[in-house]
Structure formats: structure tokens, C-alpha cells
C-alpha positions as CSV (number, residue, x, y, z in Angstrom):
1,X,111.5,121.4,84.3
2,X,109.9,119.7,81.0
3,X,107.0,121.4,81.3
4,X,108.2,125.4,81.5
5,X,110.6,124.4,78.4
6,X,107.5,122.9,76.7
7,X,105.6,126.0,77.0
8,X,109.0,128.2,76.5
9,X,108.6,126.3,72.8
10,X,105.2,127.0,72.6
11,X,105.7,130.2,72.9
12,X,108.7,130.3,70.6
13,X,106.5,128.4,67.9
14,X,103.4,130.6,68.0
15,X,106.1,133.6,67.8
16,X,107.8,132.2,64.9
17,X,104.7,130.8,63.2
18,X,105.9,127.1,63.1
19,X,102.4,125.7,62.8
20,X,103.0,121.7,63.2
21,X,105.4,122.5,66.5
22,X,103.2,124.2,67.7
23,X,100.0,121.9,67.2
24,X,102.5,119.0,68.3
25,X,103.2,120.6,71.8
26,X,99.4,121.5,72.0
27,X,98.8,118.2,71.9
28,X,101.5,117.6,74.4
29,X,100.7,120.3,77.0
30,X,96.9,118.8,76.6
31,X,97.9,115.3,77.4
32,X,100.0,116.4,80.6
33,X,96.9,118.7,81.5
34,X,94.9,115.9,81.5
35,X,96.6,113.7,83.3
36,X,97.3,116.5,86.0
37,X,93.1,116.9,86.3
38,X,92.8,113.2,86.4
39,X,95.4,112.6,89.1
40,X,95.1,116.0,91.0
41,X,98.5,117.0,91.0
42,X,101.3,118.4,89.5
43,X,103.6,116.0,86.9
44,X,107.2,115.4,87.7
45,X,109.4,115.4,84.3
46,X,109.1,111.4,85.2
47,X,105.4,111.5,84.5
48,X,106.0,113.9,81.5
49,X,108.5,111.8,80.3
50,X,106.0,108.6,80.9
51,X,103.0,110.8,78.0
52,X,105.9,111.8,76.0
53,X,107.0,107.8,75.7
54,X,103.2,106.9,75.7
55,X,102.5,109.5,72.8
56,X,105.1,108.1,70.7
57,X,104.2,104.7,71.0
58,X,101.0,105.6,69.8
59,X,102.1,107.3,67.0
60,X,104.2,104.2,65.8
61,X,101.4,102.0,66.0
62,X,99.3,104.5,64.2
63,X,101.7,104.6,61.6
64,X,101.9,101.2,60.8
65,X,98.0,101.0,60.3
66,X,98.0,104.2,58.0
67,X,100.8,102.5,56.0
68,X,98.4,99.0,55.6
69,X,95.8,101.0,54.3
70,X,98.0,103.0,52.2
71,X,97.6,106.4,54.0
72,X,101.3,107.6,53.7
73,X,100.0,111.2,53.6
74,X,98.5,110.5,57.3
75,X,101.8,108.5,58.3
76,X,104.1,111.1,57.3
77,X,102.1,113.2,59.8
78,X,102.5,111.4,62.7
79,X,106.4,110.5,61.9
80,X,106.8,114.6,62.2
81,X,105.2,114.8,65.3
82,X,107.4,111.7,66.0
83,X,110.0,114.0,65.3
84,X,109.0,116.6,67.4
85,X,108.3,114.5,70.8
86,X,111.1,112.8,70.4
87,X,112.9,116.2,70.7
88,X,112.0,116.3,75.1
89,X,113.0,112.5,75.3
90,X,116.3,111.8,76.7
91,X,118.8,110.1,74.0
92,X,117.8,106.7,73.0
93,X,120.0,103.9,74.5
94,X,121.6,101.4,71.8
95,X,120.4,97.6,71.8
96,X,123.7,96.9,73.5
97,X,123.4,99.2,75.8
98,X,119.8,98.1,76.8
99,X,120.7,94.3,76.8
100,X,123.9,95.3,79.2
101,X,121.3,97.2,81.7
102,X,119.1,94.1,81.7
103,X,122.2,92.0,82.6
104,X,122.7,94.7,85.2
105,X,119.4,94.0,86.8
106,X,119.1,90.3,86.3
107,X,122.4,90.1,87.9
108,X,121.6,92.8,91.0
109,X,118.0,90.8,91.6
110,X,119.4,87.4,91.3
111,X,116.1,86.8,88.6
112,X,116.6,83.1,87.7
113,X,113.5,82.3,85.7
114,X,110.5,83.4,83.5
115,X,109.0,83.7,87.1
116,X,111.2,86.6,88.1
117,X,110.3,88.5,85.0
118,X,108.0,91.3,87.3
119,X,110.6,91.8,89.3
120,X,113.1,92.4,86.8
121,X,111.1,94.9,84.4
122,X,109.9,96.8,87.8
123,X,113.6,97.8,88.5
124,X,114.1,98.5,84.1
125,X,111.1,100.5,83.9
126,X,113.3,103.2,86.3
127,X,116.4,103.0,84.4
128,X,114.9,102.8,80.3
129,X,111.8,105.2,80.8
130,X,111.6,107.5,78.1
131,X,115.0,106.0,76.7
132,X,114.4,102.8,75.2
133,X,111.2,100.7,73.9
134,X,110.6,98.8,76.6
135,X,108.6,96.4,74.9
136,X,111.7,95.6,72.9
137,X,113.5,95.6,76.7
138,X,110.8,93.1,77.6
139,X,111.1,90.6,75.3
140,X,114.6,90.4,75.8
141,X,114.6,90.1,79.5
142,X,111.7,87.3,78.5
143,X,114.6,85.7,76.3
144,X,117.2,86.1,78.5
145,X,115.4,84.5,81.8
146,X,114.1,81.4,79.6
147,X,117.4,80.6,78.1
């Protein structure tokens, strides 16, 4: 499971002394232990998976406001721990790959307008978690289903 190999590296980081792994999977390991205490039960690797995509996003979006205000110190931070998420994701699907998966599902739920567009990004969200933006993925099934 995600979670024993995120404490196996926790472990392996405090061992070897590899302070921003470390303080990166803290981080982690407190996210999933707060959403375990919030929901009462234990986290699939779907639900880890689900932080893990969540923690990245924020870290893009924080990021781009610490490069506005000319932080690049604070930005390089987060693109490390970027860096080290992105290490439990699975591998990242190519654009093409991601627009032939939305075909895949516009074609299997016969979506045939802007109208459809729940049903459609309901049946993606299974198939792209943790391996594609899926707010890229959503503008392209928007694009797709208007056109």
C-alpha cells in the first residue's frame, strides 16, 4: 500500500538525514492523517492518491503567486516538494493519451453535448486520478462536447 511505502521512506529519510524528504512526507503522512480523522476510516491508495494530486495542485498554484511577487526562493521550495510527491504518483499520461481516453468515454457514454459534460468527467475522474491534470482533461472534454 502507499501508505506503509510512505512511512518505509520516512523512515529511510530520517535514517539517512535527508531533511526536505523527510519534512515533504511529514506533510504527506499529516494530510492522509487528517483526512482519516475527518472521515473515520482508513484511506485506500485511491484516496492517497486523491491528497497526493490535491497537494500538488496546490503547490502549482502557490508557485505561480510566489513567482508574481518575485519570491523565487519560496517557489523553488514548493517545486522540490513537487518533486518529491510526484515520486508516489503514478506516471503522468501524455496530452494524447488523455485526449484518446476522453474519446474513449465520450464514445462509451454516447455524451453528445455541453449537457453531458457530468457524466463524462464522472467516468474520467476513475481513469486520470493522480495521472493527469484533470482540469486540463476538463477543458478538453468542454471543447470536445461543444464542437
Amino acid at each position: 500500500m502507499l501508505k506503509d511505502q510512505l512511512l518505509d521512506d520516512q523512515k529511510a529519510a530520517m535514517k539517512g538525514g535527508d531533511k526536505p524528504r523527510l519534512a515533504t512526507i511529514r506533510l504527506i503522512m499529516a494530510a492522509i492523517k487528517q483526512q482519516e480523522v475527518d472521515t473515520r476510516k482508513d484511506l485506500s491508495d485511491d484516496d492517497v492518491l486523491s491528497i497526493l494530486t490535491r497537494m500538488v495542485k496546490q503547490r502549482r498554484d502557490s508557485i505561480d503567486q510566489y513567482s508574481k511577487a518575485g519570491r523565487n526562493d519560496l517557489a523553488d521550495q514548493e517545486s522540490a516538494e513537487i518533486a518529491i510527491i510526484e515520486h508516489y504518483l503514478p506516471a503522468q499520461l501524455s496530452p494524447e493519451e488523455v485526449a484518446g481516453i476522453i474519446e474513449e468515454v465520450i464514445a462509451a457514454t454516447g455524451a453528445a453535448g455541453p449537457k453531458d459534460m457530468g457524466k463524462v468527467m464522472g467516468q474520467l475522474k476513475s481513469k486520470l486520478q493522480g495521472r493527469a491534470d484533470m482540469g486540463a482533461a476538463s477543458a478538453l472534454v468542454r471543447q470536445k462536447l461543444a464542437g
